[in-house]
C-alpha positions as CSV (number, residue, x, y, z in Angstrom):
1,X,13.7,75.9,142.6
2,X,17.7,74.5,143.4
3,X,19.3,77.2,145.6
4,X,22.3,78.3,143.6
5,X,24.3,78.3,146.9
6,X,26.5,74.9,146.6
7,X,28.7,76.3,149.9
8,X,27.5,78.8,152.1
9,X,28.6,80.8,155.3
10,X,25.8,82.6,157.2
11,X,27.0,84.7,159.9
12,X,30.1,82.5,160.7
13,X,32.7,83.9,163.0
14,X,36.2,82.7,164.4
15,X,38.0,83.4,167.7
16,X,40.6,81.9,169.6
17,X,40.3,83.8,173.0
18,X,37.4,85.1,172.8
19,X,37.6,88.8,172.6
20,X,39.3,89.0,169.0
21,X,38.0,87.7,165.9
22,X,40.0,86.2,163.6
23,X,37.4,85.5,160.9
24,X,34.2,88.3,162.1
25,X,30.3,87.6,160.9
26,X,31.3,86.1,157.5
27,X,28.3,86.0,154.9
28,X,30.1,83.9,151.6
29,X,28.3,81.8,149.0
30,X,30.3,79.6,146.3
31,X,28.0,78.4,143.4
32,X,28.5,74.7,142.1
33,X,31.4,74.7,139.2
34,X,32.5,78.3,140.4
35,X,36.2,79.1,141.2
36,X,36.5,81.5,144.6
37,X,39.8,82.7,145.3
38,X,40.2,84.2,149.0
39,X,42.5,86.6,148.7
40,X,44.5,88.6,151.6
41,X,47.4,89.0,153.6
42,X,48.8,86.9,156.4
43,X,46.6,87.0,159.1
44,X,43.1,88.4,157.4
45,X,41.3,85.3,157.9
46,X,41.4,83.6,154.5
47,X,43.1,80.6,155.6
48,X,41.4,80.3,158.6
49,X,37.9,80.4,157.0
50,X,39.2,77.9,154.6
51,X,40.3,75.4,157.8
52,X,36.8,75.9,159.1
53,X,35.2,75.0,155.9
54,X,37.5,72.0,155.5
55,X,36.4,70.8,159.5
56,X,40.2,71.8,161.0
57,X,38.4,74.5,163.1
58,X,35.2,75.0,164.1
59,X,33.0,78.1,163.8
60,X,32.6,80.3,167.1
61,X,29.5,81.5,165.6
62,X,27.1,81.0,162.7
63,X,27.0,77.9,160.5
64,X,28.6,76.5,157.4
65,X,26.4,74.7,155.1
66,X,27.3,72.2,151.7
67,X,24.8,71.6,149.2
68,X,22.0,72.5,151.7
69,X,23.6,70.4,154.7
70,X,25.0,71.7,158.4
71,X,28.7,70.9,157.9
72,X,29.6,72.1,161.5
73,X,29.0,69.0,163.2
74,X,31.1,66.7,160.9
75,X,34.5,65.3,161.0
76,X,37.0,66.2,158.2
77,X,36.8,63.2,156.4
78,X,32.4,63.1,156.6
79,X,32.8,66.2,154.5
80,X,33.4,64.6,150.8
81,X,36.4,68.0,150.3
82,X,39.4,67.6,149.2
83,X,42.5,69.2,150.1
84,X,45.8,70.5,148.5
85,X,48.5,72.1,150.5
86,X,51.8,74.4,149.8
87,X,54.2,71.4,151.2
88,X,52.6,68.4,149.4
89,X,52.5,66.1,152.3
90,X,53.5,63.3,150.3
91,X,54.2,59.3,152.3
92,X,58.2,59.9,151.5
93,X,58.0,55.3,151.9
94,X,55.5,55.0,149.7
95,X,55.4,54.6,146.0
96,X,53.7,57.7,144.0
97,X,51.1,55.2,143.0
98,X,50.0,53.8,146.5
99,X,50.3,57.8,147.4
100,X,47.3,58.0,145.0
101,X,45.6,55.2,146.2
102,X,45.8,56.4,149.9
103,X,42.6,57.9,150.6
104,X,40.9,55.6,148.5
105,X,42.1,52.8,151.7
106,X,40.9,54.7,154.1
107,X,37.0,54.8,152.5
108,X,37.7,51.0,151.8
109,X,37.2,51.3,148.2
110,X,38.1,47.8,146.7
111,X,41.2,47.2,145.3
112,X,40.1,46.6,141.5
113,X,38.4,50.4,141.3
114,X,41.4,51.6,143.5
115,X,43.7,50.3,140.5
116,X,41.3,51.9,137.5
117,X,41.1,55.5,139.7
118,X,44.7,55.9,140.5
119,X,45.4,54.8,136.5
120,X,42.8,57.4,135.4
121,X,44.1,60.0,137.9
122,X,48.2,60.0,136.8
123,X,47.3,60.0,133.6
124,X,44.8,63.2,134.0
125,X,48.5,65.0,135.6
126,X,50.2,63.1,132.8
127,X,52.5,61.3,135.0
128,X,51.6,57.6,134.4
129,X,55.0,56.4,133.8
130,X,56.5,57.3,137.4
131,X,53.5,55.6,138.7
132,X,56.4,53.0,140.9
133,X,58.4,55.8,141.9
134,X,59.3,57.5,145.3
135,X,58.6,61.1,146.3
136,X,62.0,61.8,146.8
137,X,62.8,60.9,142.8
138,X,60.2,63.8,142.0
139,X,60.6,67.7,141.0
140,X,59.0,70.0,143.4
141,X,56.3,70.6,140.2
142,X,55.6,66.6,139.6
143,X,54.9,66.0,143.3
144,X,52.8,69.2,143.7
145,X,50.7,67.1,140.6
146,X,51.1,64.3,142.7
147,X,49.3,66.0,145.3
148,X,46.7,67.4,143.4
149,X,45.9,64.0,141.5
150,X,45.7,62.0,145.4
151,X,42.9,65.3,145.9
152,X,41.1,64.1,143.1
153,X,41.3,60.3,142.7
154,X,38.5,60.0,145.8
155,X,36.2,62.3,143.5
156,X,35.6,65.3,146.1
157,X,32.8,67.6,145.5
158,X,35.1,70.3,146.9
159,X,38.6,71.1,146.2
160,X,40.0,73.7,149.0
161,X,43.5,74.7,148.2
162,X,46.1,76.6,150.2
163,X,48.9,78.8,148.8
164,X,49.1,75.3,147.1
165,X,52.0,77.2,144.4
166,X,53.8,79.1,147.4
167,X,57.1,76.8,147.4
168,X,57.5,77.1,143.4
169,X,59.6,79.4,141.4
170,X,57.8,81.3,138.5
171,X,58.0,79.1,136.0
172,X,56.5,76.2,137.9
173,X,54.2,78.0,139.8
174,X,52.4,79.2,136.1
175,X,52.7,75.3,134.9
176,X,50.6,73.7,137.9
177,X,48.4,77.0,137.8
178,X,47.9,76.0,134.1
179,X,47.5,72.2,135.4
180,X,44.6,73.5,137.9
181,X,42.7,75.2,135.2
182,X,42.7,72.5,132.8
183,X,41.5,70.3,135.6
184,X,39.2,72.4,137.1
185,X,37.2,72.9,133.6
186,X,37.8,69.2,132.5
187,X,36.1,67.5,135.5
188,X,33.9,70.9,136.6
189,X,35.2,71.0,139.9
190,X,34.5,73.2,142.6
191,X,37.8,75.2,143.7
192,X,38.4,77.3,146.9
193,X,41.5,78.7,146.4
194,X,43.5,80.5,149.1
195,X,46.7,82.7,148.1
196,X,47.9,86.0,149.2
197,X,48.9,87.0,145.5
198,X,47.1,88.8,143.5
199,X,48.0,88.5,140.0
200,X,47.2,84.7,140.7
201,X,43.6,85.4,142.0
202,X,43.1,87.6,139.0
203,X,44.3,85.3,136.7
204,X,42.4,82.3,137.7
205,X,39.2,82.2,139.6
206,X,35.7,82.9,138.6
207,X,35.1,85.5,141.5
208,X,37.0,86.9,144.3
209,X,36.8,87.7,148.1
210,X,39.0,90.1,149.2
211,X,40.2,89.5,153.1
212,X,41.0,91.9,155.4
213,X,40.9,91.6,159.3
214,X,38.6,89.0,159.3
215,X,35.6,90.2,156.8
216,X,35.4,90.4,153.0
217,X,36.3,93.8,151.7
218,X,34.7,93.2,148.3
219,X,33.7,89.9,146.7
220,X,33.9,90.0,142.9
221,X,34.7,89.0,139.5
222,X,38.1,89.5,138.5
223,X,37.6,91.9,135.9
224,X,35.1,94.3,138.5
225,X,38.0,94.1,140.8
226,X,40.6,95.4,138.4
C-alpha cells in the first residue's frame, strides 16, 4: 500500500537559542498533487518551516521526510524543490531566456534539452516573445512569471512559495494567483504556499494550516475553515 504522505514533518521543531521555539513539535503531511497553504502572521513559524523544508534551516528536532526519504541531511539543491520568492531574484545581466535556463546549468543538462525546456516553459507563462529581453524591460507581474517559469523549467517535484504575490498591487497579484492555479492543475504540481493573507489561502489551496507561535492551530480545507 503507497503511503499517501508525499511530504511529511514528524515531530519537527526549530530554535535559534535554544530556549524558544520558533517552529514547536510540528506534525504536517502534504499529499502528492495537494495545494497546502501555511497561513499566519509574521513570526508564527510558517516561513520558517517552509526554509527548513526547502534545506535553508535545519530542524532542531524531529525529521522531515519527501516521498519516504530523510530530507534533513541534504543540501538545498539534492532536494529536487523548487522555489519562488516575493522579490523575484532575477540575474538583472542576463537575458530572461538564459534566466530560464539557469538552473538547468547548474544540473548540467545539455544544451539542446536546455533550449526545448526554456521554449516549453515561456510559452506555458505565455511570454515567448520577450524570450531576449532584460529583467529590467519587465513589469513587476511578467518577471514574477519569469520567476515562476525558471521554478519549473528544472521539473521540481515540489514547488515552495513565499508571499511570492506580496510586492503586487491587486490586480496583478489576482493575475499571477490565476497563473499559479492554471499551472498548478496543468502540470499536477505539488504547491507549498506561504502567505499571511487569508482571502488568498482560501481562495486557492486544497487544505490549510493555520500558524500561530510555532504550531498549527487548525489544518483544513478551505471551506471547513470558513
Amino acid at each position: 500500500m503507497s503511503n499517501p504522505s508525499f511530504i511529511s514533518f514528524s515531530g519537527v521543531s526549530k530554535s535559534y537559542d535554544g530556549a524558544n521555539y520558533v517552529v514547536d513539535d510540528l506534525n504536517l503531511d502534504v499529499r502528492n498533487g495537494e495545494f497546502l497553504s501555511l497561513l499566519g502572521p509574521s513570526g508564527s513559524g510558517k516561513t520558517t518551516t517552509l526554509m527548513m523544508l526547502a534545506g535553508f534551516e535545519s530542524p532542531t528536532q524531529g525529521e522531515i521526510r519527501l516521498d519516504g526519504k530523510r530530507l534533513d541531511d541534504k543540501p538545498p539543491h539534492q532536494r529536487d524543490i523548487g522555489m519562488v520568492f516575493q522579490n523575484y531574484a532575477l540575474f538583472p545581466h542576463l537575458t530572461i531566456a538564459e534566466n530560464v535556463a539557469f538552473l538547468l546549468s547548474v544540473r548540467r543538462v545539455g544544451r539542446a534539452e536546455q533550449k526545448a525546456r526554456v521554449k516549453r516553459a515561456l510559452e506555458m507563462i505565455e511570454l515567448p516573445h520577450l524570450a531576449n529581453r532584460r529583467p529590467s524591460q519587465l513589469s513587476g507581474e511578467q518577471q514574477q512569471r519569469v520567476a515562476l517559469a525558471r521554478t519549473l523549467v528544472f521539473e521540481p517535484s515540489v514547488v515552495l512559495m513565499a508571499e511570492p504575490l506580496g510586492a503586487l498591487d491587486k490586480r496583478l497579484r489576482e493575475t499571477i494567483q490565476y497563473e499559479i492555479m492554471r499551472l498548478y492543475r496543468e502540470l499536477s504540481l505539488t504547491i507549498v504556499y506561504v502567505t499571511h493573507d487569508q482571502a488568498e489561502a482560501l481562495t486557492m489551496s486544497d487544505r490549510v494550516a493555520v500558524f500561530s507561535d510555532g504550531r498549527i492551530q487548525q489544518a483544513a480545507t478551505p471551506t471547513e475553515l470558513y
